[in-house]
C-alpha positions as a Python dict, from the first residue, in 0.01 Angstrom:
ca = {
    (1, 'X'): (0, 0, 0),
    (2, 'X'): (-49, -274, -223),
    (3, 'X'): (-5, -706, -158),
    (4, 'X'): (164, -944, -374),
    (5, 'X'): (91, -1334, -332),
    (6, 'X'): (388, -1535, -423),
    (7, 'X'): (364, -1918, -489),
    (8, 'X'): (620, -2155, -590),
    (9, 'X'): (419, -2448, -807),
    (10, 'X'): (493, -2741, -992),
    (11, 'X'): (245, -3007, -1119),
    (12, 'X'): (0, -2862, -800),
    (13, 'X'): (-324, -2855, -1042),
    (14, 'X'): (-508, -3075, -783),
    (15, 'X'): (-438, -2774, -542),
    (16, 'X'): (-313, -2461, -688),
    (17, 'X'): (-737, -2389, -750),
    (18, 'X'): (-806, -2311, -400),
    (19, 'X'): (-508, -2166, -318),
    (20, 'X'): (-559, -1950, -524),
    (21, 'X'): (-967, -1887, -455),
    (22, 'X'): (-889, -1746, -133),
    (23, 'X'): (-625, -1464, -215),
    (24, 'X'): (-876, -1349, -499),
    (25, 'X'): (-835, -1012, -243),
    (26, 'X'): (-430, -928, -345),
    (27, 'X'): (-327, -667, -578),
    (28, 'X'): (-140, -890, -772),
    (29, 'X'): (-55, -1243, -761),
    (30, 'X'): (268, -1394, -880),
    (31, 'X'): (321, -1797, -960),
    (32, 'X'): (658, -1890, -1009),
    (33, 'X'): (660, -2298, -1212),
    (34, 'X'): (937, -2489, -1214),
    (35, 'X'): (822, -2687, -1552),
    (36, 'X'): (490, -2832, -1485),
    (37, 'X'): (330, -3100, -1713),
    (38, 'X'): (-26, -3068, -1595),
    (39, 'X'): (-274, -2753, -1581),
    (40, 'X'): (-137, -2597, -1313),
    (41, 'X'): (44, -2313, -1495),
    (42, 'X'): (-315, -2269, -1703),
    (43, 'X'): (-527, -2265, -1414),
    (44, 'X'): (-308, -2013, -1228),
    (45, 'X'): (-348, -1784, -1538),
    (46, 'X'): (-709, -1825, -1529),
    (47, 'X'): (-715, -1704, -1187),
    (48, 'X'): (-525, -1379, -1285),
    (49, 'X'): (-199, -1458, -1187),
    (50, 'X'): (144, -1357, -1332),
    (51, 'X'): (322, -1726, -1447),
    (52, 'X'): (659, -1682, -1498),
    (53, 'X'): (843, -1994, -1523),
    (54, 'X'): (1205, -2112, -1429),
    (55, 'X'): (1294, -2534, -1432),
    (56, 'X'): (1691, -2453, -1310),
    (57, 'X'): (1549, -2592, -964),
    (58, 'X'): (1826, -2519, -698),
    (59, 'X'): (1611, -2621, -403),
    (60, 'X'): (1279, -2478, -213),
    (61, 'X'): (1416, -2198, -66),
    (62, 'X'): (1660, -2061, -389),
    (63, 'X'): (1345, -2049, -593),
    (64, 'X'): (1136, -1888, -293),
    (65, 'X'): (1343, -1596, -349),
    (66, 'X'): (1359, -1600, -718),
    (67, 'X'): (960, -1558, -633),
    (68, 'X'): (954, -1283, -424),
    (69, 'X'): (1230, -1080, -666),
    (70, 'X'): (909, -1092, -891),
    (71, 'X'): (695, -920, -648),
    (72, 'X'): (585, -574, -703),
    (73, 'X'): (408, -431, -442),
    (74, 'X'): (478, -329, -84),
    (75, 'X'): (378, -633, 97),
    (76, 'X'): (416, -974, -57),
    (77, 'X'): (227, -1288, 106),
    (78, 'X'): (429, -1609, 37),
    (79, 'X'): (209, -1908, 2),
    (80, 'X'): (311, -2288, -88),
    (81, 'X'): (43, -2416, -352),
    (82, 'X'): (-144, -2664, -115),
    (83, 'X'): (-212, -2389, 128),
    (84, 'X'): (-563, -2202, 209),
    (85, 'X'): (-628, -1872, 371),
    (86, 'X'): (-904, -1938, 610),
    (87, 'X'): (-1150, -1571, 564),
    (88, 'X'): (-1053, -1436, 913),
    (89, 'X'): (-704, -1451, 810),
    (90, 'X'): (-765, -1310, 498),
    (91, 'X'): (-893, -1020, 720),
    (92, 'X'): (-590, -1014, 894),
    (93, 'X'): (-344, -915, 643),
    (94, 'X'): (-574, -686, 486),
    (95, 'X'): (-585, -458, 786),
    (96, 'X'): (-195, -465, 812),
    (97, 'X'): (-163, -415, 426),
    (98, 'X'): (-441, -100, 506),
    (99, 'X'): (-199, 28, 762),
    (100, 'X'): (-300, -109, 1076),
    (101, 'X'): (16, -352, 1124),
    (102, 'X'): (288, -248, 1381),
    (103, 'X'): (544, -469, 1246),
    (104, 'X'): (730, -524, 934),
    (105, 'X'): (700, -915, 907),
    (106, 'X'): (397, -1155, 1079),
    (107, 'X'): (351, -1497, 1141),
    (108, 'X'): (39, -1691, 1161),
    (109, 'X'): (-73, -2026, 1276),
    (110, 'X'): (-79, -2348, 1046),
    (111, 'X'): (-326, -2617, 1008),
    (112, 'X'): (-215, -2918, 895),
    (113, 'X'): (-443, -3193, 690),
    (114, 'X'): (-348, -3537, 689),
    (115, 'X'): (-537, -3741, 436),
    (116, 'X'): (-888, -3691, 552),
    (117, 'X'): (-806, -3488, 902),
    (118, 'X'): (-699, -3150, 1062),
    (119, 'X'): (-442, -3247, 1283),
    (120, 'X'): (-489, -3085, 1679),
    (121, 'X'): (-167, -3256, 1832),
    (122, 'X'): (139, -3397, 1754),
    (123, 'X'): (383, -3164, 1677),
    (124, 'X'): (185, -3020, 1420),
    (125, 'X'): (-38, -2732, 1610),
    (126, 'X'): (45, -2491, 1660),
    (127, 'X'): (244, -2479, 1394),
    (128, 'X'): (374, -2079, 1359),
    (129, 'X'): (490, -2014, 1006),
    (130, 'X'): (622, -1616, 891),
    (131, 'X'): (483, -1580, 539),
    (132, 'X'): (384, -1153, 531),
    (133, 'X'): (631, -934, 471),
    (134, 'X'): (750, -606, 386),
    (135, 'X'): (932, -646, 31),
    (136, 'X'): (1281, -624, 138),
    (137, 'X'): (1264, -681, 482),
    (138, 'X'): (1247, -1100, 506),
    (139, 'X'): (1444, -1371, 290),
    (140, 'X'): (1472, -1722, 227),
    (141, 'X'): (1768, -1920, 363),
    (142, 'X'): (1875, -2086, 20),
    (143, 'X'): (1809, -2476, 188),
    (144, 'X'): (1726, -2741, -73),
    (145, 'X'): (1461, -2831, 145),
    (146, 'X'): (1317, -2714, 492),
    (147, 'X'): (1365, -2364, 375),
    (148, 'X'): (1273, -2094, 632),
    (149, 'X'): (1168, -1717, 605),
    (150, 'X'): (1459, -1478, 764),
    (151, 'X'): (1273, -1184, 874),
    (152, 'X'): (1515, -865, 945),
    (153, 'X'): (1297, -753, 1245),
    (154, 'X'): (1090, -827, 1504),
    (155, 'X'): (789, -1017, 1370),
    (156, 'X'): (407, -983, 1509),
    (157, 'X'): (112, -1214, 1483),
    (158, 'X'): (-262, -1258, 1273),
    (159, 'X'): (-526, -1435, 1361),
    (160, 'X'): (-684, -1655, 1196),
    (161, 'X'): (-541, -1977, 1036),
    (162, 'X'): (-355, -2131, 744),
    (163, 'X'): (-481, -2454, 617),
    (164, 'X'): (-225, -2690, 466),
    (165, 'X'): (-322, -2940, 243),
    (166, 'X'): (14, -3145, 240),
    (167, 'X'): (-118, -3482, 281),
    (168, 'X'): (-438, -3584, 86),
    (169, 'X'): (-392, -3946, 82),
    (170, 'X'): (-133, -4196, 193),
    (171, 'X'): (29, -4212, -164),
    (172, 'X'): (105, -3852, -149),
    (173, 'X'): (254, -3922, 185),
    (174, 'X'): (496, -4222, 44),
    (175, 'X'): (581, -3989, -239),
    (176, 'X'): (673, -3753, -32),
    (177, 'X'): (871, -3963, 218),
    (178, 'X'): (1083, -4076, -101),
    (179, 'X'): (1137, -3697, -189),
    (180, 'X'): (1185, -3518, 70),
    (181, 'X'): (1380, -3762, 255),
    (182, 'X'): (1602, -3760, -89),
    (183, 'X'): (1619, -3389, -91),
    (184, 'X'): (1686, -3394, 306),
    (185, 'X'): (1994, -3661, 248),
    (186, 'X'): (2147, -3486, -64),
    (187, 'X'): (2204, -3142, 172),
    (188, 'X'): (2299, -3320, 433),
    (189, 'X'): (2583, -3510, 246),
    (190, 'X'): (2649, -3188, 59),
    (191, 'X'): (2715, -3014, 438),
    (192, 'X'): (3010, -3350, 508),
    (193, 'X'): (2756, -3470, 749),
    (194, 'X'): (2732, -3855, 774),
    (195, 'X'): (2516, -4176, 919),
    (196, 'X'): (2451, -4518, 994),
    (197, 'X'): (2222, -4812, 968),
    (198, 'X'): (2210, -4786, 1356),
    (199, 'X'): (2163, -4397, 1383),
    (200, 'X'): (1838, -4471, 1084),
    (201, 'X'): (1685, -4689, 1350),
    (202, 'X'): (1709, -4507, 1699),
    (203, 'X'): (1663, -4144, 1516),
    (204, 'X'): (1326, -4301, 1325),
    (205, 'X'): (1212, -4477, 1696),
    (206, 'X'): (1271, -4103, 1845),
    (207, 'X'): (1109, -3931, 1569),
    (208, 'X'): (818, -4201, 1636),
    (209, 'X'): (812, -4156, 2049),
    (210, 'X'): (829, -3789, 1998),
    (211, 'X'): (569, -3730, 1754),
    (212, 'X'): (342, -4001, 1893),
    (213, 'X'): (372, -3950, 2295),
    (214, 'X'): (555, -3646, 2407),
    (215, 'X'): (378, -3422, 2100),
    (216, 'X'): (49, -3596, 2226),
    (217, 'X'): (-15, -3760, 1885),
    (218, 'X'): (-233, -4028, 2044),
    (219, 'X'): (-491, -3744, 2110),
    (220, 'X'): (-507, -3741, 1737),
    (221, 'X'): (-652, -4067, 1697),
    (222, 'X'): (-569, -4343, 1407),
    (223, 'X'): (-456, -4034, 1186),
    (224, 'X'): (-214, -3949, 1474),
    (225, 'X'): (-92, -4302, 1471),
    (226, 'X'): (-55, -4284, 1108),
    (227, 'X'): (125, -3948, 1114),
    (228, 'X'): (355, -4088, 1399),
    (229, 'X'): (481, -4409, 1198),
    (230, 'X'): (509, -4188, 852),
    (231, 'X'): (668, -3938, 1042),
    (232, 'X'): (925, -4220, 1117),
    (233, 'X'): (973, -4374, 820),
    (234, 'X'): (1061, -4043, 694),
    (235, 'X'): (1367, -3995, 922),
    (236, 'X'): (1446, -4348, 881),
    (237, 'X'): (1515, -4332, 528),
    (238, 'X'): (1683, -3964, 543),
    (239, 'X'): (1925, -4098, 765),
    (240, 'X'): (1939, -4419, 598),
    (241, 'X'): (1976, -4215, 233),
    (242, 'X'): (2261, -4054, 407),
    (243, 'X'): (2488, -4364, 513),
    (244, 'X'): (2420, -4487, 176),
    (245, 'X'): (2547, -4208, 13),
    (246, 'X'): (2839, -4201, 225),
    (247, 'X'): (2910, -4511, 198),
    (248, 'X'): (2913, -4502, -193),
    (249, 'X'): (3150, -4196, -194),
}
């Protein structure tokens, strides 16, 4: 039994590095770039890893798969570039790759870091995500965005954690507020769903109470606050990027 770590990348220099430091234990690692422009393709190779490279970007989840199709061993460990395996998860999937796993697909619980802070609370933790596999025996929903891992079985559970670097500072967050509320807006339209102005503002104050009171956000401190209100401006302009687009058509 062998593991292959698959990563989707593009322009991830500031975080393929470490990503890639903690999986120095796989058989074989894969990076799949979508056209970078900085090191990140470079760096990856300098770490070992096959870099094949495909820019016909169809959406998160198409080129997922296009990833793990690359994968050559018996288990493959999907990873996005701004996520760490912590060492006692890293000893996790080694015993299942050795043979001690009773399943053919596990999940494992998800950190996430916003700009300066492992959030504890809202909505965020735990946060379960299925990223070891069997080859052949999970797939990728094709989404454009909020892509998620379609295991054919029953799916078991590692300790340890995943650390996810998605939010470094508060211009990655804008940036990705403006993508992947884009992204989010452009399936959505594509799937005859539509909006309004007034439907932007009550989902964005939901996404806001939610994240902020019933997901215990407060507990979080001023970087729960923070997530809370970017957490709203994201659905506010998804939604609002929707009427927009409808209204246009």
């Amino acid at each position: 039994m062998g593991l292959s770590v698959v990563i989707i990348t593009k322009n991830e220099a500031a975080n393929i590095s470490a990503c890639l430091d903690a999986v120095r234990f796989a058989d074989e690692i894969v990076v799949l770039d979508s056209g970078s422009t900085d090191r990140t393709r470079e760096i990856a190779a300098e770490y070992g890893a096959r870099v094949e490279v495909n820019a016909d970007w169809q959406g998160f989840g198409v080129q997922k798969n296009r990833a793990l199709d690359l994968a050559g061993q018996d288990w493959i460990l999907s990873l996005d570039a701004d996520e760490v395996v912590t060492p006692p998860l890293a000893a996790a999937i080694r015993a299942v790759v050795a043979g001690d796993g009773k399943h053919d697909a596990y999940e494992m619980s998800r950190l996430t870091w916003y700009c300066g802070k492992f959030l504890r609370h809202s909505g965020t933790n735990p946060d379960y995500v299925t990223r070891l596999f069997r080859r052949g025996m999970a797939r990728f929903s094709d989404h454009l965005v909020h892509e998620s891992l379609r295991p054919n079985g029953p799916v078991g559970r590692l300790d340890g954690s995943l650390e996810h670097y998605s939010f470094r500072d508060f211009s990655q967050v804008l940036k990705k507020i403006d993508d992947y509320s884009s992204a989010s807006a452009r399936q959505a339209l594509e799937a005859g769903r539509s909006a309004s102005l007034s439907k932007a503002v009550l989902r964005s104050l939901w996404m806001f109470f939610r994240t902020y009171i019933l997901k215990r956000g407060f507990l979080d401190g001023g970087h729960g606050l923070a997530n809370a209100i970017s957490a709203a401006h994201g659905t506010y302009y998804r939604y609002l990027k929707i009427w927009n687009g409808r209204a246009g058509s």
